[in-house]
N, C-alpha and C positions, 0 to 999 in steps of 0.2 A: 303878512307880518313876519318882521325875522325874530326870532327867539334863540338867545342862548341859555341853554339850558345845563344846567352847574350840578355836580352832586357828589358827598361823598362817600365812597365806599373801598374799601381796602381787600384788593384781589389775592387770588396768589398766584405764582409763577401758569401761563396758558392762558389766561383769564381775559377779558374785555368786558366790558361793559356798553350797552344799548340803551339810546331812548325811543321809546315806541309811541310813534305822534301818531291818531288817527289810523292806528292798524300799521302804519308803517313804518318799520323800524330804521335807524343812522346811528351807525359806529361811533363811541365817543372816543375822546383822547383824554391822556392822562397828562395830569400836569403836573404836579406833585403834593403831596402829603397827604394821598389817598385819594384827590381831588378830578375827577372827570367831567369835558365841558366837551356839547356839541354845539354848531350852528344851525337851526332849520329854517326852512321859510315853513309856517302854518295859516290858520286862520284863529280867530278868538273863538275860545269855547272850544277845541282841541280838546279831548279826552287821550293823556299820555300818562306813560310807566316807566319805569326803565327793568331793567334785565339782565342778567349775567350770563356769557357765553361762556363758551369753551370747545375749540373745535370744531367750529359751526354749528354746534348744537346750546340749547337752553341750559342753563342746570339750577338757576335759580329765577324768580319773577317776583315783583310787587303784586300782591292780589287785589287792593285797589286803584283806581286813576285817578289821576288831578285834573282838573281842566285849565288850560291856557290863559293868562289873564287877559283886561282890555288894554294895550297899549295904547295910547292915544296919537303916540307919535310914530306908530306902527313900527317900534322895534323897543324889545327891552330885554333884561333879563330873568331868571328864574333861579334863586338856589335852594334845594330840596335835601330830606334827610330821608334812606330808606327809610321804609315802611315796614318793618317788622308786622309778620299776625300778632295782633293783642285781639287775643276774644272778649276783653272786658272792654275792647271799644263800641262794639255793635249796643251796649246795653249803657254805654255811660253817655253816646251820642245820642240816645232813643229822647222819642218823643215826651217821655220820664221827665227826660232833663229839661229838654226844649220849652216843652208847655208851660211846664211848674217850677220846678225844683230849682231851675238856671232861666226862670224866662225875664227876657231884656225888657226891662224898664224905661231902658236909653234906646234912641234910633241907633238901628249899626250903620256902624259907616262902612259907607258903598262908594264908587267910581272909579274911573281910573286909577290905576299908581300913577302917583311924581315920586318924584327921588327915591329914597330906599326905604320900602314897607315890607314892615320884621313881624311876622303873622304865630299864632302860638296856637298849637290847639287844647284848649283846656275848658272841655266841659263838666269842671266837677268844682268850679270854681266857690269856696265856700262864700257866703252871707258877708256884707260889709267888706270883700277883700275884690283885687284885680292884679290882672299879673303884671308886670314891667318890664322895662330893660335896662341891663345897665352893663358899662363894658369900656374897654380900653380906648385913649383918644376922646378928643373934644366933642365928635358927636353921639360919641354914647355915653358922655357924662365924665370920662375917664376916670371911674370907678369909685367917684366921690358920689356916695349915698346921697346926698341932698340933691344933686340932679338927677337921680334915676328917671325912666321917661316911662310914665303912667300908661297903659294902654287902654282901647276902646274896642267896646263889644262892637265887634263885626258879623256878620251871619253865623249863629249857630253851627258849629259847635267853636266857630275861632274869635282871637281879640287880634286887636291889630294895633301899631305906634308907627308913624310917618316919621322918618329922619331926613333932614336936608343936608345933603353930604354928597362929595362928589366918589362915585362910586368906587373911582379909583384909590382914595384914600382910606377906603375900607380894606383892600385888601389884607388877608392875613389877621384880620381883626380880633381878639378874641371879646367875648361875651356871655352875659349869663339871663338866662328866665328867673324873674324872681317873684314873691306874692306881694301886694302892700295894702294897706291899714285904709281907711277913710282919710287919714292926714298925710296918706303920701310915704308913709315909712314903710322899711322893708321889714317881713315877720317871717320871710321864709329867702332862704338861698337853694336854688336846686344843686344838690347833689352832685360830686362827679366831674370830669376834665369840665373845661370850658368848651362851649362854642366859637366853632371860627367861621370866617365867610372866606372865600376861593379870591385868585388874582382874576383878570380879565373878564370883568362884569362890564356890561352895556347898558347906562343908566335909562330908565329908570329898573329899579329891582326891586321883585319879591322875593322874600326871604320867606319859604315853608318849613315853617320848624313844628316838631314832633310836642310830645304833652308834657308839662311841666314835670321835672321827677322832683322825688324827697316828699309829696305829700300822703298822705293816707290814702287809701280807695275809700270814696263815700262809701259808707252804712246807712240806712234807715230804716226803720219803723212805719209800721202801721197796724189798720183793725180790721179783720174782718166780719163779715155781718150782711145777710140777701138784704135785700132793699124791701120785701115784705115780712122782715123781723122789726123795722124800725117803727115806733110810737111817738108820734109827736102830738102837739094839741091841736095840731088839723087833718092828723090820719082817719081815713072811717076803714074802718075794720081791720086798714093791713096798712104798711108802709107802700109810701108815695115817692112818683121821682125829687117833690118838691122840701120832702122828709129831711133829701142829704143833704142840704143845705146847711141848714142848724146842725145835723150830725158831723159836716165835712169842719164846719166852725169849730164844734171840741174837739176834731181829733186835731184840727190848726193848734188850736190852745194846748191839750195836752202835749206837745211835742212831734205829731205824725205825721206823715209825706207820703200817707198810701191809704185808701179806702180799698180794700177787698169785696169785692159784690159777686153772686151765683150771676149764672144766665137770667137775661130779664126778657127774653125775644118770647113772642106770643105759643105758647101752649094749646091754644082753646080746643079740640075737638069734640067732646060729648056734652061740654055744659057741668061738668059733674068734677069729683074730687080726684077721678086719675089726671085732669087739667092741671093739677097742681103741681106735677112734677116738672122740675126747670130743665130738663136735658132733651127732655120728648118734643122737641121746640116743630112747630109749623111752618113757622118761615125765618131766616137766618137773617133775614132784615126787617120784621115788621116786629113792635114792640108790642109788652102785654097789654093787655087794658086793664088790669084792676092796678096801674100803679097810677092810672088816671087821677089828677087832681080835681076832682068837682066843681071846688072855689077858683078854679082858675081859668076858670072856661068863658069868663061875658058873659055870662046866662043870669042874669039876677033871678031869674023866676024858680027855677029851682033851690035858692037858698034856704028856704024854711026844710023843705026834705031833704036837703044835705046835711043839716043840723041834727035829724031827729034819726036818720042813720047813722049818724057817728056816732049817740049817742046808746045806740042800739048796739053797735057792733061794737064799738072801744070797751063796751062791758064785757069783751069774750077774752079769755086769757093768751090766745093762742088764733091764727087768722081762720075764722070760719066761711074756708074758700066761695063754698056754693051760694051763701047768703051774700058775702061779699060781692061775687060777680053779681048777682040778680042787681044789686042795688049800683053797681058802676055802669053795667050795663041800659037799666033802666032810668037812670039817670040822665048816662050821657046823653040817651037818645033826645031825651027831652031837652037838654041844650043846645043839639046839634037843631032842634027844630027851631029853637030859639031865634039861636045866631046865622040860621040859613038865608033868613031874606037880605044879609049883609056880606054873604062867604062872595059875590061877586065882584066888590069892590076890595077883597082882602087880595091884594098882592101877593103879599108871603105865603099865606096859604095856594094859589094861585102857581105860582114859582117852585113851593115844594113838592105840588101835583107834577109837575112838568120836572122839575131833575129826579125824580124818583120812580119814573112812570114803567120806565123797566120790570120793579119788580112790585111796586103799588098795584099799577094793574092787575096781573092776574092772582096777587094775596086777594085784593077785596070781591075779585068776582069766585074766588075759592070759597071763601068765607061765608058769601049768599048761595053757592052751590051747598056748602056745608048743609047752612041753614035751611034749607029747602028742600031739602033731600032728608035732613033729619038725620045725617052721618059724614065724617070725615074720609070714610072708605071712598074712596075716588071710583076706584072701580066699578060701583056699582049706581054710577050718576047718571048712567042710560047713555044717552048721545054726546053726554060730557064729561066721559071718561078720561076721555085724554083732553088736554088744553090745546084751545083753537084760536089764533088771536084774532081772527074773524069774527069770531063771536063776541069777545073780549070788544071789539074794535065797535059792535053794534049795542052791545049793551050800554057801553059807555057813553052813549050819544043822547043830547037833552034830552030827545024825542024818546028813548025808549024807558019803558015800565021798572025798569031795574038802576034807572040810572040815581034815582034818589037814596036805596040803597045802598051803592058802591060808592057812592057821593060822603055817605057817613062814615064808612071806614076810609079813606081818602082822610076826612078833617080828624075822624080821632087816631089815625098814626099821625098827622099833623100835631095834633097838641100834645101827644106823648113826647114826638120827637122837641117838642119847645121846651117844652118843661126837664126834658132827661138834660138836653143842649145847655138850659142856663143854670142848672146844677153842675154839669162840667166845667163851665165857665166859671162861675161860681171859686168852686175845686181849686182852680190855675190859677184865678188871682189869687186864693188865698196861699199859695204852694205846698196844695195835695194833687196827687194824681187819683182818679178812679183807678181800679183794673179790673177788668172786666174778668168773665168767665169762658171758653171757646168750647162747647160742647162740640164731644166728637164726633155724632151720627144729629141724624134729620129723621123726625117721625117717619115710618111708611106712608101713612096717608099725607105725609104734609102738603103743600106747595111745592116744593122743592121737586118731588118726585114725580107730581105730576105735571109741572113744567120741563124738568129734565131729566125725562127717565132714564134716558142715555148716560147718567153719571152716575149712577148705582148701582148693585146687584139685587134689583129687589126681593128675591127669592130670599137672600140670606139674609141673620140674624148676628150682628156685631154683639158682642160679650166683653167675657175676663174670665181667665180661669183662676181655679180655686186658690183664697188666700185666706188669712186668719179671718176676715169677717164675714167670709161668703164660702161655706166646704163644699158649696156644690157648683160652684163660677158662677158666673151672673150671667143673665140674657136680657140685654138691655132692647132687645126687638128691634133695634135699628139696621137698615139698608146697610150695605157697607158699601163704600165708594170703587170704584171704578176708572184709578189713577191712569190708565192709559187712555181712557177718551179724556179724562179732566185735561192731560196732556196735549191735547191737539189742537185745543185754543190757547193752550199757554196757560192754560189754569186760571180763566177768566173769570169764572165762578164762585174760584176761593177771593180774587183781589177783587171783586164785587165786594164781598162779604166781609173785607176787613176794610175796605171804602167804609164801608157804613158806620163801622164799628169804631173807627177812628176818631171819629164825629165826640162820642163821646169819653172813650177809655185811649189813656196814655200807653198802658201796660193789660199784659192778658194772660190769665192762665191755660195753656191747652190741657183741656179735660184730655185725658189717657196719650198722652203725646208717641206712647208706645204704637197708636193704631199706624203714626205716621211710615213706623218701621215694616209693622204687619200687625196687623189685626187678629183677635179670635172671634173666629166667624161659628157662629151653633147651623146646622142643616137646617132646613124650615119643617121637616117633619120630627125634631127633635126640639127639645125645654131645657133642660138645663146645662148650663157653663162647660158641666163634666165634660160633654160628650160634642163638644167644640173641635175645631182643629183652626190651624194656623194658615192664612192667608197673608203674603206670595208662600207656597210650601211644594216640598220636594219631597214626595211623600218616597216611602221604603216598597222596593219592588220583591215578589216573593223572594226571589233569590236573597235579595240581603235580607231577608227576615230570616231564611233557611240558613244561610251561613251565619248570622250570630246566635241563633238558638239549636240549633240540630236538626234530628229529626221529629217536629214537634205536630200534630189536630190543626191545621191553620183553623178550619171551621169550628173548634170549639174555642180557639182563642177568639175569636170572631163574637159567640153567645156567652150571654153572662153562663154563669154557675150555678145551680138553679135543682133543687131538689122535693122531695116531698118533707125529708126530713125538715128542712128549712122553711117553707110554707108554714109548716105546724108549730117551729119557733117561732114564725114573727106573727101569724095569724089567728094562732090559738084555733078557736071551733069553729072562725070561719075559714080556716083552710080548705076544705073539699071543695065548697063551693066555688072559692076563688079560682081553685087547680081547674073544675069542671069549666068556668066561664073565658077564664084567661089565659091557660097554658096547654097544650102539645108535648109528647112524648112520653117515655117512660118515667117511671119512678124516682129514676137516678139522675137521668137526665132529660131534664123538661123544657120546653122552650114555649116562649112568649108568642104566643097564637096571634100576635097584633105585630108589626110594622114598626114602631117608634113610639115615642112617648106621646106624640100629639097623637096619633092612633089611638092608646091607649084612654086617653081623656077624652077623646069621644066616644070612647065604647061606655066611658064612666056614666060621660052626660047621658047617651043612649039609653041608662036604664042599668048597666051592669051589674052594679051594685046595691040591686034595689033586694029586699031581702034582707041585709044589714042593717043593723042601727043608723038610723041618721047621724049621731053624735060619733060614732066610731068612722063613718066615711071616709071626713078629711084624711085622719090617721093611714087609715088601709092605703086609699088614693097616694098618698106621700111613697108609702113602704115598695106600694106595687110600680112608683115612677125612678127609686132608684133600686129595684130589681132591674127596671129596661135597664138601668146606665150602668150595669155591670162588666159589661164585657170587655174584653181586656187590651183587645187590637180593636182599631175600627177602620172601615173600608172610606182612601179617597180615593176617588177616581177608577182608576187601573190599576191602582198600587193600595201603602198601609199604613198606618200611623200609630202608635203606642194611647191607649187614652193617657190623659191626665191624670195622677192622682194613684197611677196602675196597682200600687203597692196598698193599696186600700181597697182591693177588690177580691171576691171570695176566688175568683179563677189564681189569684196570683200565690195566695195562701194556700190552693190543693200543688202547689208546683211542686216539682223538688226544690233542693236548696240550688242544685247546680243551674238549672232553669230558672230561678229566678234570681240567679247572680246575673247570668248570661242577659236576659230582659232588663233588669235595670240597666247595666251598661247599655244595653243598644238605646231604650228608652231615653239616659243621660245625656248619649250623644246627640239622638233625633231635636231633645228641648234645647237645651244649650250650648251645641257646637255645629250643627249641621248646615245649619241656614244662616249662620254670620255674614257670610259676604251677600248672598241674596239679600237678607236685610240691610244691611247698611248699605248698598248702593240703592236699594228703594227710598230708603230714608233721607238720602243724601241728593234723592232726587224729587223726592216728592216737597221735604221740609221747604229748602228752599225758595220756592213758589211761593209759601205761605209769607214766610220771616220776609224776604223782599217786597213783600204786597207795599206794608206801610214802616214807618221807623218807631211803630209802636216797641216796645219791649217786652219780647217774649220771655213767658216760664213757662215750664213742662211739667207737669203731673208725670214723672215718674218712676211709680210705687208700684210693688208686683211684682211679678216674671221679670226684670229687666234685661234683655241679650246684653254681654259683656259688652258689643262695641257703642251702644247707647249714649253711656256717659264720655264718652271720649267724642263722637262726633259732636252731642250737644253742645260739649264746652268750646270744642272750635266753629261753630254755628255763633258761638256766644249767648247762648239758652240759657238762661237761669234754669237749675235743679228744683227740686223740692225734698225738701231733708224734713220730714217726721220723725220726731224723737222714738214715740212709742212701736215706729216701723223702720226696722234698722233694715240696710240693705246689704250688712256684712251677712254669709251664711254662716247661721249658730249664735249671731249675738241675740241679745234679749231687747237693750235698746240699742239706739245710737249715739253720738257724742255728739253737741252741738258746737264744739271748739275744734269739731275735725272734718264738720262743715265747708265746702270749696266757697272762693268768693261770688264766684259766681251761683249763686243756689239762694234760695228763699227755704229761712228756717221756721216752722211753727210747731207749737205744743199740740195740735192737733187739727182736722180738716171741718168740714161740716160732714163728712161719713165718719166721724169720731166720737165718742162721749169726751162729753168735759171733763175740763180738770177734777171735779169738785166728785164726779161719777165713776169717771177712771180709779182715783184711788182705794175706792168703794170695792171695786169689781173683783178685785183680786187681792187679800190681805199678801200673800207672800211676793207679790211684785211691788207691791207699797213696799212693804219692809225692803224689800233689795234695794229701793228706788232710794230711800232714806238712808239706809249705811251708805251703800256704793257710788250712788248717782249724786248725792248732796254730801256724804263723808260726814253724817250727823249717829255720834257715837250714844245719845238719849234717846229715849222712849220712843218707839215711833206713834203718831198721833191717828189715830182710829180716824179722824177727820181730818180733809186737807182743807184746813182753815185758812185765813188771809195768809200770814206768816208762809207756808208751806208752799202755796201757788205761787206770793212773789218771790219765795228762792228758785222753782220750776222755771219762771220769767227770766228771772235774772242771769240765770245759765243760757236759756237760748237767748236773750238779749246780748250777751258777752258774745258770741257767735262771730267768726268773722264773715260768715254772709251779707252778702249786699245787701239782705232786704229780711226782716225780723216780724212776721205778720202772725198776729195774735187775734184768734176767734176770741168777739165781744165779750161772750158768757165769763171764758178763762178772764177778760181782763177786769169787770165789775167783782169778781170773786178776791183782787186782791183785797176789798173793801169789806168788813163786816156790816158796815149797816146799810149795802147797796145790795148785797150776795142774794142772791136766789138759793137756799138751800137745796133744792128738789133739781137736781143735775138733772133725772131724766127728762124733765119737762124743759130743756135747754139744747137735748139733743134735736137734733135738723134733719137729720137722714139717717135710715137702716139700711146699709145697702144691699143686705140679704133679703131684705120684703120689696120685691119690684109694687109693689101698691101700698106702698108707705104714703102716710098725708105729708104732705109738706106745710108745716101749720105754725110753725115755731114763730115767738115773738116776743121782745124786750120785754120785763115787766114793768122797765122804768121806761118815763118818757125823755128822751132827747134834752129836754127843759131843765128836768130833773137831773141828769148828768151833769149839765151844762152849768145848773147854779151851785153844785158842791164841788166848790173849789179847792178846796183841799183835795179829794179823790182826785178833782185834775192835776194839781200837782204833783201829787204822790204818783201818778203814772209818768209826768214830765220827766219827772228825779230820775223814774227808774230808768227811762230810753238817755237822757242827758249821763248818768253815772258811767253809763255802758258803750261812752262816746258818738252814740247815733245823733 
C-alpha cells in the first residue's frame, strides 16, 4: 500500500521531522506552513509515529501510534496532528467512558475510506450532542451553519463525517470541530486558529484530528457503599450481587455515573468472622459466596428455607457474617444438588468451566483441601502442600471421589460470576459504571501462593507505617510480591487478574497504590507497622550512620531503652516479676531476654504471664510489645535503617539535643529523600504492567507517607489521585481544600477507614468549630450536631471540586436527609483500621426500595451533583 503521510509541526532552524512506519523510520519533507509529507509503501495495520530529529539524533517523539488505515485502492492519504501527552487522555478514553458514560447506541461506522474522512477524537461527548464540521468552500458547507456536516460514532473513542471532494480542492482548507444539538445546530465552536488541511493529498484521505477544545473536562459523581452494606427486599442477611441493580437504578435517578464497591473476591478461610475482612482475599479471581442470590439459582425446592432465612437474618441490624455464610453455604449446596442432574446440558455453565479453568481449577481443589484438612495453612496439607496439577488433573475426572465436590464450586463461582455480570450490564445500559476495589496483597494461605509461590516473599509481612489512625503502622500479614519474577513473564499474573476483573468494573481503586513504588514490609518475627522497613531499600552502612551522628553505642541504638525505673512506671507491682520472667541485664540497662515481638507472644501464650490477673494481661501484653519496638536503629541486612516514628522513642529522648538533631536529619533524608529514584523507576516499572493490563480507569489510594515523585508520576500515568478532606497531604495543614483538588484525582469526604460525617464532627469539638469558621466561612453558632444543613454544605464544597470524579460514602449521603439519617454515626462506620480483627458488619438501615420511593431525597441529591455542574 502506498501511503502519504501529512502532518503539521513547526521546527526550528536544524530540525527534520520522521515518520516511523513499523519500526522503520523515512525523512519527511517540508512543504510549507509548518506542513511535512512523506511517501511510504506499508501494509494496513502499520503501527506509526513521527519524531523530531536534530543532528541525527531524537529530541522529541509521539508516545503513542496510529495504525495505517484500509485503503481499498491500495493507496491513500493520511493527515495527522501531533500528539501532545495529555494525562487526562488515558482516563477519559477508559472503559469509564466506553461502557457507560459515551456508550454507542448507534453502530459505528467502519470500512474502508472513500473520499475525504475527517475523524475527531472526542470521548467526553455530552448527552443529546455530536460533534461536526464545518469550514471553508462547498464541501465543508462554506461556513454557512445550516450545512454543517453531522458526524457519526466511529470506534470508541473517535466520530467520523465522510466528505465527497476532490482532495485536491481541499488544499489549504481551513475548518472547525464544532458540538451540535439533536436538531443539527451548532452550541459550541472550538476555541483557537482554525484547522487546515496540507497541499498534495492522494485521495482517498483521513483526516486524524486531536480532541475537540473550548469544552469543560467531564466531572461526575457517584456513591460509595461494599455490596454487603446493601438491603433490599430479597437480601438474606447481607447485600447480594443482584442488590445493585435497584441500587445502581437510584443512583441513575439521582444523578450518578459511579457505584463505588470494597473488594468482593472470596475470603473464606476458617468459616469464622476474621473471613470477613475484604482485603485478606484467597483468590484474585474467584468471587465470595455469601453475595450468592439464593432465588436465582433454579432450585425451586429451596424456596420456603430461603424465605425463613431472610426473615431470620434481615432482623439483624448489621450482617451477622457467620450465620449468614452457614445459610448461603448450606443452601446453595442444596441447589447445586437440585440443578445438577441438568448442569450437563447447560452450555454456559459448561463454557465458563472451560475459559476459566486456569484458575477455577486449582481455587476449587484448594477449597476442598481447605475443607478437608480443616485449615487454610497450605503448609500443613501433608502431600498437598504445594499444588500439583497432576492431582488437580485426576481429581477432576467423573470417576474420581472428589469430583462432585469441585464440581460445586465450579457452578457457584458460575452463578456469582452471572449474577455480578448482569448487574454490570445492568450498570452500562443505565450509564453508571461499577469501580471496583484492587486490594494490595493476597492472604498467605491463599490460592495464589500456593499455586505461585514464585511471586511472593512469603516470609514477609506487607503493612503501613504510622499515621493519624494507626500510631503503631499496621500489619496487614500479607506476602509482598516479588516484582522481578512477576517480570519474566511480562506480569502475566497481574493482566490475568484485571482480565477478570474487567468483566465486571469499568474503573478501580488500588488499595495502597504506594506498594507499587515500594512497599512497608514488617520481618516475620516482628508485629507491628513500627518496626517495618522499606522495600526496594538502601539501607545506611555503618560508616554513614558514623559520619552523620559521631561517635555514638551502635548497640544501644540497636535496643530499646529499657530500665527498672520504667518497669515500675508502667507495671506498678507487677514489675519484678515481669523483669524476672522477660528481661536481661542490669538495672539501668536491661534487655529483652526474647528475640522479637512474635517471640515475645509466645512466651505470653506459653504461660509467662500466668501469675497476673487475667484482666490486667491484655494491658501488660500491649505495654511489654511496644517496649520490643523501641529501639531506635534497626538492623537490614548488612547495613541500618532509622525506625519509624524515631522521635517517639525513649532511646531518642535520653540523646543530647546535638544527637538528636544530627538523627533526625539522617532519619529525614533515609524516609524522604533517599530512595526517590530507586522508587520511581520501580513504580514506573512495575505501574505500568498493571494500568496497560485493561482500559479500565485507574485511581490510587494515595494517603500516607507519600515519596514526593508519586504524584508527578501518577498524573503522567494518567492515575486518578485520591484527595481526603479530612487528610491533607500538604505537611502542617489540618485539612485539605477540595478547590485545589487536580483534575485528575477523585474527591471524597471520607473512605470506609473513616467515621462519617455525622461522627466526625462529634470527635473533635475544636476541629468542628475550625471546620465551621474557616472550612464553610460560617460566622453563627457552631451546631453541636452536623445536621442535614451542615453535611450538605461539607457535600457541596467537595462537589464544587474540579476533580473528575466526586465519590460520596452512602452513610454521608442519606445524612443529607433528616428523616432518612441514621443518627448513631458509629454504627455506620465500616473499618478500624487500627484493629486488624475488626468485623466487617456494616449495613444500610434502609432498604434500597425505601431510598428508591422518596423522591424528593432523590432529588435533593440530583440538585446537589446537577448545581455543582457534574
Amino acid at each position: 500500500m502506498r501511503l502519504t503521510c501529512c502532518i503539521r509541526y513547526h521546527t526550528a532552524a536544524g530540525e527534520s521531522l520522521d515518520v516511523v512506519v513499523a519500526g522503520q523510520p523515512t525523512l519527511m519533507s517540508w512543504l510549507a506552513d509548518g506542513w511535512w509529507s512523506a511517501q511510504i509503501t506499508t501494509y494496513r495495520g502499520a503501527r506509526y509515529h513521527y519524531r523530531v530529529m536534530r543532528a541525527g539524533s531524537e529530541i522529541a517523539a509521539e508516545r503513542t501510534s496510529r495504525v495505517t488505515p484500509d485503503f481499498a485502492e491500495g493507496a491513500g492519504s493520511v493527515v495527522d496532528r501531533w500528539r501532545q501527552p495529555d494525562p487526562a487522555d488515558a482516563a477519559l478514553t477508559s472503559a469509564l467512558f466506553r461502557n457507560a458514560l459515551q456508550a454507542r447506541h448507534e453502530d459505528p461506522v467502519t470500512g474502508p475510506p472513500t473520499g475525504v474522512i475527517f475523524t475527531v477524537l472526542a470521548p467526553e461527548v455530552p448527552p443529546g450532542l455530536r460533534p461536526g464540521i464545518i469550514g471553508a468552500g462547498p464541501a465543508l458547507g462554506d461556513w454557512d451553519q445550516a450545512a454543517v456536516i453531522p458526524m457519526q460514532p466511529a470506534p470508541f473513542p473517535w466520530w467520523r463525517a465522510s466528505v465527497t471532494a476532490d482532495a485536491g480542492s481541499l488544499a489549504g482548507t481551513e475548518y472547525k470541530a464544532v458540538l451540535l444539538d439533536g436538531d443539527g445546530a451548532i452550541v459550541l465552536w472550538e476555541p483557537g486558529a482554525n484547522r487546515t488541511l496540507p497541499p498534495g493529498l492522494v485521495r482517498p484521505v483521513v483526516v486524524n484530528d486531536d480532541r475537540i477544545g473550548g469544552s469543560a473536562g467531564w466531572r461526575g459523581a457517584g456513591v460509595g457503599i461494599p455490596v454487603f452494606s446493601l438491603r433490599t427486599a430479597r437480601s438474606v442477611g447481607v447485600g447480594q450481587f443482584t442488590d445493585l441493580i435497584p441500587f445502581v437504578d437510584w443512583a441513575a435517578d439521582a444523578g450518578m455515573s459511579v457505584v463505588q464497591l470494597l473488594p468482593v473476591n472470596d475470603t473464606v478461610k476458617n468459616h469464622d468472622w476474621d473471613d470477613s475482612y475484604p482485603y485478606d482475599v484467597v483468590s484474585v479471581s474467584a468471587l465470595h459466596p455469601m453475595y450468592l442470590d439464593l432465588d436465582d439459582l433454579g432450585a425451586p425446592g429451596i424456596t420456603v428455607e430461603v424465605s425463613t432465612a431472610r426473615t431470620e437474618l434481615e432482623a439483624e441490624p448489621e450482617v451477622a457474617y457467620e450465620r449468614v455464610m452457614d445459610a448461603k453455604q448450606r443452601l446453595g449446596r442444596r441447589a447445586y444438588q437440585e440443578v445438577k442432574p441438568s448442569l450437563g446440558e447447560d452450555t454456559a455453565f459448561a463454557a465458563f468451566v472451560d475459559d476459566e479453568w486456569e484458575w477455577l481449577g486449582p481455587y476449587s481443589m484448594w477449597c476442598l483441601l481447605r475443607d478437608r484438612n480443616g485449615t487454610a495453612h497450605h503448609s500443613s496439607w501433608g502431600p498437598h502442600h504445594r499444588f500439583d496439577m497432576a492431582t488437580l488433573q485426576r481429581m477432576s475426572s467423573t470417576a474420581s471421589p472428589e469430583y462432585d465436590e469441585l464440581q460445586f464450586h465450579w457452578w457457584l463461582q458460575y452463578q456469582l460470576h452471572r449474577q455480578l455480570a448482569a448487574a454490570a450490564s445492568h450498570a452500562r445500559r443505565r450509564g453508571v459504571s461499577l469501580k471496583g476495589d484492587l486490594p494490595i496483597g493476597v492472604s498467605p494461605t491463599s490460592v495464589e501462593t500456593w499455586v505461585h509461590p514464585r511471586l511472593f516473599h512469603l516470609g514477609a509481612q506487607a503493612g503501613a507505617p504510622p499515621d493519624a489512625f494507626a500510631v503503631r503502622g499496621q500489619n496487614w500479614g500479607f506476602p509482598t510480591y516479588d516484582w522481578e519474577a512477576m517480570s519474566r513473564d511480562g506480569f502475566a499474573w497481574w493482566r490475568d487478574r484485571f482480565r477478570v476483573m474487567a468483566r465486571y468494573v469499568d474503573a478501580y481503586r488500588i488499595d495502597h497504590v504506594l506498594g507499587f513504588f515500594r512497599i512497608w514490609e514488617i520481618p516475620p518475627h516482628q508485629v507491628d507497622g513500627l518496626l517495618g522497613r522499606f522495600r526496594p531499600c538502601r539501607p545506611l552502612t555503618e560508616d554513614e550512620v558514623r559520619a552523620a551522628l559521631g561517635e555514638v553505642d551502635l548497640d544501644r541504638l540497636l535496643r530499646p531503652a529499657i530500665d527498672v525505673a520504667m518497669l515500675k512506671e508502667v507495671f506498678a507491682e507487677a514489675a519484678p516479676l515481669l523483669c524476672q520472667r522477660f528481661f536481661t541485664g542490669t538495672g539501668d540497662d536491661l534487655r529483652l531476654a526474647v528475640g522479637g515481638q512474635r517471640d515475645l507472644l509466645d512466651a505470653i501464650d506459653g504461660g509467662a504471664l500466668d501469675g497476673i490477673a487475667v484482666d490486667a494481661r491484655p494491658s501488660i501484653g500491649r505495654h511489654l510489645l511496644d517496649l520490643a519496638a523501641g529501639a531506635i536503629l534497626l538492623r537490614v541486612g548488612d547495613g541500618y535503617q532509622p525506625r519509624i516514628s524515631w522521635d517517639a522513642t525513649e532511646r531518642y529522648r535520653r540523646m543530647t539535643p546535638a544527637v538528636r538533631t544530627a538523627f533526625d536529619r539522617m532519619a529525614a533524608d533515609f524516609f524522604h529523600h533517599r530512595h526517590d529514584r530507586q522508587w520511581e523507576e520501580h513504580g514506573r516499572r512495575s505501574l505500568p504492567a498493571v494500568l496497560d493490563a485493561t482500559d479500565m480507569l485507574a485511581c490510587g489510594e494515595d494517603l500516607g507517607m507519600v515519596p514526593a515523585m508519586v504524584p508527578r508520576v501518577m498524573n503522567q500515568l494518567g492515575l486518578l489521585s485520591l484527595e481526603i478532606e479530612r487528610m491533607p497531604k500538604t505537611l502542617g495543614a489540618w485539612i485539605s481544600d477540595p478547590a485545589q483538588a487536580p483534575y485528575l484525582s477523585v474527591v471524597s469526604p471520607g473512605t470506609h477507614d473513616t467515621s462519617p460525617l455525622v461522627e466526625w464532627w462529634r470527635e473533635d469539638p475544636e476541629v468542628s468549630h475550625r471546620y465551621w469558621r474557616q472550612a464553610l466561612g460560617r460566622p453563627d453558632p457552631v451546631p453541636a450536631e452536623a445536621g442535614p444543613d451542615v453535611i450538605e454544605a461539607i457535600l457541596r464544597r467537595h462537589l464544587a471540586s474540579p476533580a473528575m470524579l466526586c465519590i460520596v460514602p452512602i452513610a454521608d449521603l442519606i445524612a443529607v436527609e433528616g428523616r432518612l439519617r441514621r443518627h448513631d454515626g458509629l454504627a455506620e462506620r465500616i473499618n478500624q483500621p487500627a484493629d486488624r480483627y475488626h468485623r466487617w458488619s456494616y449495613r444500610m438501615h434502609l432498604t434500597v426500595e425505601t431510598l428508591a420511593a422518596d423522591t424528593a431525597f432523590t432529588a435533593r441529591v440530583r440538585h446537589l451533583i446537577t448545581d455543582a455542574a457534574r
